[in-house]
C-alpha positions as CSV (number, residue, x, y, z in Angstrom):
1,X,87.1,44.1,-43.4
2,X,86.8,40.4,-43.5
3,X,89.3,39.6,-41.0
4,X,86.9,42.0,-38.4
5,X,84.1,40.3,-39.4
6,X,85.5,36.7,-39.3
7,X,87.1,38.0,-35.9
8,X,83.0,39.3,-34.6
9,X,82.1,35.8,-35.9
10,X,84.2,33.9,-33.5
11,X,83.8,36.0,-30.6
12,X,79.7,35.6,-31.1
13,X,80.2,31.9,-30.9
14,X,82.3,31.8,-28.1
15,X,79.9,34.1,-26.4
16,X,76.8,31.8,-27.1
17,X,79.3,29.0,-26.3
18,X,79.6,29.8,-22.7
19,X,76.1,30.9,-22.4
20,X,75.1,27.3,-23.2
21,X,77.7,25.8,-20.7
22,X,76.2,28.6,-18.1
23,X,73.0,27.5,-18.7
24,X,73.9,23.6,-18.8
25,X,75.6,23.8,-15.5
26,X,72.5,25.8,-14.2
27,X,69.9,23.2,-15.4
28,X,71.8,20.4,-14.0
29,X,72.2,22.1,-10.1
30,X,68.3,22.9,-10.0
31,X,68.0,18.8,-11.1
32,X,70.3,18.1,-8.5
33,X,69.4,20.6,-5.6
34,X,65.6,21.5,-6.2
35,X,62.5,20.2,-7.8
36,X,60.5,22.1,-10.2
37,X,57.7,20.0,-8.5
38,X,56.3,21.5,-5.6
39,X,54.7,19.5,-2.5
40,X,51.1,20.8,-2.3
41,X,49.7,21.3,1.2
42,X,46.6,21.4,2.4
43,X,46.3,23.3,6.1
44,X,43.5,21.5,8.6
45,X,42.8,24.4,10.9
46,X,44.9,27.0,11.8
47,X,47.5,28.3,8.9
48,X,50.4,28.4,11.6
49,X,50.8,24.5,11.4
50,X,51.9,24.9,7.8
51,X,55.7,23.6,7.5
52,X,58.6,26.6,7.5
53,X,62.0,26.5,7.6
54,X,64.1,28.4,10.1
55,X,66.0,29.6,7.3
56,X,66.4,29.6,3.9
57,X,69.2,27.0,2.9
58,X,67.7,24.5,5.8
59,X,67.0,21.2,4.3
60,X,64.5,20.3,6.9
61,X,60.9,22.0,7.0
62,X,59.7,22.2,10.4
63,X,56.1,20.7,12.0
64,X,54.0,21.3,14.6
65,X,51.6,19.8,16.5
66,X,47.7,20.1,15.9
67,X,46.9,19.7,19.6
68,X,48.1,19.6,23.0
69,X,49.7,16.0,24.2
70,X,50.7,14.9,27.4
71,X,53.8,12.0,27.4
72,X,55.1,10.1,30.6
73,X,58.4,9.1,30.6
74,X,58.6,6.4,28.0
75,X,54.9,7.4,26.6
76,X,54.3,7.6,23.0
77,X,51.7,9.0,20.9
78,X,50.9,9.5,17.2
79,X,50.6,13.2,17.0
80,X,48.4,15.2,14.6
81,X,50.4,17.7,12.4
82,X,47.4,19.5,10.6
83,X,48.6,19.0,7.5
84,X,48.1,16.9,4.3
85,X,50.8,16.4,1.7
86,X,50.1,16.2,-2.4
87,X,54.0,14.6,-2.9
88,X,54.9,13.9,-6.4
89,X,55.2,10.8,-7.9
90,X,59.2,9.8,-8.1
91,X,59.3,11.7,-4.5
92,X,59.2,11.0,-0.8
93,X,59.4,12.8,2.4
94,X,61.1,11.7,5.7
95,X,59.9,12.4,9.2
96,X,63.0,13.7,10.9
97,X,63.5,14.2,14.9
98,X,64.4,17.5,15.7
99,X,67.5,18.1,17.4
100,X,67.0,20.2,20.2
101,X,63.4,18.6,21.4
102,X,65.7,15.5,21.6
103,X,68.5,16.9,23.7
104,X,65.9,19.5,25.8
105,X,63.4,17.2,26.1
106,X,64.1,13.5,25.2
107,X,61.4,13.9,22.9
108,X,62.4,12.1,19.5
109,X,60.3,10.5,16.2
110,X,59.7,6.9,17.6
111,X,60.6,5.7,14.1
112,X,62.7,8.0,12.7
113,X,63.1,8.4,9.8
114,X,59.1,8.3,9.5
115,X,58.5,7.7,5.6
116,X,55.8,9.8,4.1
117,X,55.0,7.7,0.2
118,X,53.8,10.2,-2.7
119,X,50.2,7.9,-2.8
120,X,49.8,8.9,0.7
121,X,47.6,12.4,0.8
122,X,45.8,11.6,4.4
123,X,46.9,14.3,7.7
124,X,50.6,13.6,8.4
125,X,51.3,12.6,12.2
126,X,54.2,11.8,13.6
127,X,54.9,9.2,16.7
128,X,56.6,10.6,18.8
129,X,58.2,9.1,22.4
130,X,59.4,10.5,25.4
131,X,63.0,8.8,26.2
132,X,63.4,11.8,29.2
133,X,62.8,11.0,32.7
134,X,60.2,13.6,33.3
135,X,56.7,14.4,32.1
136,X,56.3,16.1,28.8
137,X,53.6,18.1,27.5
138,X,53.6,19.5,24.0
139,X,51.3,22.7,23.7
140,X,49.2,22.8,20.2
141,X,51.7,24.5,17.9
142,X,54.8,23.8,19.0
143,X,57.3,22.4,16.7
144,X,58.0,18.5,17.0
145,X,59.8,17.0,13.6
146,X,60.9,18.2,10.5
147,X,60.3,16.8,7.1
148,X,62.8,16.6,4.2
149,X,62.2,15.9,0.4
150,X,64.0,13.2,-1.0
151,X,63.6,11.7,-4.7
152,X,63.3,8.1,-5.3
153,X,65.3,5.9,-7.5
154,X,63.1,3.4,-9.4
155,X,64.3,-0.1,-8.7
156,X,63.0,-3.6,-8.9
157,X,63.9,-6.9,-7.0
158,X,65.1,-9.9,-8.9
159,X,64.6,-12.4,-7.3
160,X,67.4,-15.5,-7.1
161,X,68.3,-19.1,-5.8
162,X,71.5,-17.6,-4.3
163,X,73.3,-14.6,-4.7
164,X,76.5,-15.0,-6.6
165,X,79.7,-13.5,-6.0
166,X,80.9,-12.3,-2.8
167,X,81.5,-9.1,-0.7
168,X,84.0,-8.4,2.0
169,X,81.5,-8.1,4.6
170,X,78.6,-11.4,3.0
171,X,76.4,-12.1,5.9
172,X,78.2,-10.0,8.4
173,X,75.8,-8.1,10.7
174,X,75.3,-6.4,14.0
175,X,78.5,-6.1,15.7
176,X,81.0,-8.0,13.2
177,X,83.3,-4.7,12.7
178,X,84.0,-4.7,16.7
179,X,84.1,-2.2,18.9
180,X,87.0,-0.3,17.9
């Protein structure tokens, strides 16, 4: 009788045992893949220019334009979204091209990656430029940049006289691994 329930004993423990692993390995993928912190949005206008993903395990939430714009070859244009982000302090989001209005239309973010700072809250645009050789026009509510969440890592700058010790590459820049 007291070896069965010595034997219950330890299978209990090893059952709560790898419930706390299973549970430890679950907390640390949401820390790692998701935030318990959502982005709050507020929509100017129409609810269609609110961002969507195409699908579900996308990492970038597609944007759309707030009005109709018109971009000669080489143009650019800072292009109302319709949107206003609440972003979390210790977050950011970046302004991302999208991939086929490059290739399709030579349409890209002029300054990718566009930086959105958690203090911002004001309507997100984006600037974008036409690098095609033809005319452009974006209707209102077509899709023209993606955003992705990123967290921030606190840091600070120290400042020095001269930085000590060396890397392989030191003052290397532009060019200094050749072209092959």
């Amino acid at each position: 009788m007291l070896e069965a329930m010595g034997l219950t004993i330890v299978l209990l423990l090893a059952l709560t045992l790898l419930a706390a692993i299973a549970l430890i390995a679950t907390r640390k993928e949401n820390k790692n893949h998701s935030s318990n912190r959502p982005i709050k949005i507020e929509v100017v206008g129409e609810s269609q220019y609110r961002p969507a993903r195409a699908h579900h395990d996308d990492a970038g939430w597609d944007i759309r334009t707030a009005e109709d714009v018109f971009l000669r070859p080489g143009e650019r244009a800072l292009v109302p979204t319709g949107i206003k982000l609440g972003i979390p302090t210790g977050y950011c989001v970046y302004v991302l091209p999208r991939s086929g209005s490059a290739h399709k239309l030579g349409v890209t973010v002029n300054n990718a990656p566009g930086l959105i700072d958690a203090g911002y809250q004001g309507m997100v645009y984006v600037n974008v430029i036409n690098h095609g050789q033809k005319a452009v026009r974006l209707n209102k509510g077509n899709r023209i940049a993606q955003l992705v969440v990123q967290p921030v890592t606190p840091a600070t700058m120290a400042p020095v006289k001269t930085l000590t010790g060396s890397t392989e590459r030191g003052t290397k820049g532009h060019g200094s691994t050749g072209e092959k």
